[in-house]
C-alpha positions in Angstrom: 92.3 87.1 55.1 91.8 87.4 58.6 91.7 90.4 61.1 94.5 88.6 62.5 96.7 87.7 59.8 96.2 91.3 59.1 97.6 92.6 62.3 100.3 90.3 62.6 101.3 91.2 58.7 101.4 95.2 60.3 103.3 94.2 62.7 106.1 92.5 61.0 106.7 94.7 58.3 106.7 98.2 61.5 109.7 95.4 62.8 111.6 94.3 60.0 111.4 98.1 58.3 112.6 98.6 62.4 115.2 96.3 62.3 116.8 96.4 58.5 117.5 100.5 59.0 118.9 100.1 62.2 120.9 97.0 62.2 121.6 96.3 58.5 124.7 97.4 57.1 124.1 98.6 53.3 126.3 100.6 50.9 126.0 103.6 50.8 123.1 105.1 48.5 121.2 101.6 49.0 117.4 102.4 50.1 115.3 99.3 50.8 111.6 99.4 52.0 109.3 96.5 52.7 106.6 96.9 50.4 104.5 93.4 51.5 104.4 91.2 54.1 102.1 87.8 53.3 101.6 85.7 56.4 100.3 82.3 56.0 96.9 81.5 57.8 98.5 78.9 60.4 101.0 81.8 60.9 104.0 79.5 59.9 106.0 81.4 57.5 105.6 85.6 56.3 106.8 86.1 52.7 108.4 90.0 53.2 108.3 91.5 49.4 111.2 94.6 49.5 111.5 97.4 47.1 115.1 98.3 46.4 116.7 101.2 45.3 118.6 101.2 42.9 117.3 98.3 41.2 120.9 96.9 40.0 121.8 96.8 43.6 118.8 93.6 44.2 121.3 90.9 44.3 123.3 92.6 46.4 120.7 93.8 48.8 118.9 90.1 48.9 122.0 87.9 49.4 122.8 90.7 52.2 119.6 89.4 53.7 119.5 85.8 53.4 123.3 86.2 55.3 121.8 87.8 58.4 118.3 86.0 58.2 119.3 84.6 61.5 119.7 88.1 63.5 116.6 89.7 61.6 114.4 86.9 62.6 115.9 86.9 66.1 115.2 90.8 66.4 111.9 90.0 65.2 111.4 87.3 68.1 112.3 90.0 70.7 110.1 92.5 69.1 106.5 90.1 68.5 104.1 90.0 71.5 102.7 86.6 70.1 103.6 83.6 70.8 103.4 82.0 67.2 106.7 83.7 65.3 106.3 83.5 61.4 109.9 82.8 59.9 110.2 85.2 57.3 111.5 84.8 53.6 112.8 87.8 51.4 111.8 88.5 47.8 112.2 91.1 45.5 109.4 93.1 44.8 109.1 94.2 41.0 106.4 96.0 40.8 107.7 99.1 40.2 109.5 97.6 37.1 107.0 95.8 35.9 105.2 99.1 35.8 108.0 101.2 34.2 107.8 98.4 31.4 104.3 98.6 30.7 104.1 102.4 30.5 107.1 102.2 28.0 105.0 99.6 26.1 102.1 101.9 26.0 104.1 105.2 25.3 105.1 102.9 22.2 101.7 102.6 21.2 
C-alpha cells in the first residue's frame, strides 16, 4: 500500500469517527468506532469497517448509516483537503466476535 493511501485512509477514519459522534443520532448506550478504513489505490471508493457496541444493535447501527450516507460523505467532502474524495461504504466489523468464538472453542478444548 502506498504512503498515500495510507494517509488518506488516516484521514478518513480522524473525519468519519469526527463526523458519526457529532452528527449521528444513536440510541442511547450505542457506541460505534471505526475500526478500518481500506481505500482503493485509484482512491475511488474507502470501505470503513465499524465496531459496534452492543453487538445486537449492528443492524440497527448500519441501516442508521446507509440512511444518512449522503450527509456523512458530504461532511467528509468539507473536511478532505484532496481533491480526489473516496465514497465510502460501511461494514460491520466482526472481529471481535470472531475472536470471542475462537477462544470459546479453545476453552472447549
Amino acid at each position: 500500500m502506498s504512503l498515500r493511501v495510507e494517509k488518506i485512509n488516516s484521514l478518513i477514519s480522524k473525519h468519519i469517527s469526527e463526523i458519526i459522534s457529532r452528527q449521528l443520532s444513536l440510541k442511547p448506550g450505542v457506541l460505534v468506532t471505526v475500526s478500518k478504513v481500506d481505500t482503493s489505490s485509484d482512491l475511488r471508493y474507502s470501505q470503513v469497517s465499524v465496531s459496534i457496541f452492543p453487538e445486537k444493535e449492528t443492524a440497527y447501527v448500519i441501516n442508521t448509516l446507509k440512511k444518512e450516507i449522503y450527509a456523512i460523505q458530504g461532511s467528509l467532502n468539507r473536511k478532505m483537503p484532496t481533491r480526489i474524495i473516496p465514497k465510502i461504504r460501511f461494514k460491520p466489523d466482526a472481529t471481535k466476535a470472531e475472536a470471542d468464538a475462537i477462544e470459546k472453542i479453545l476453552k472447549k478444548i
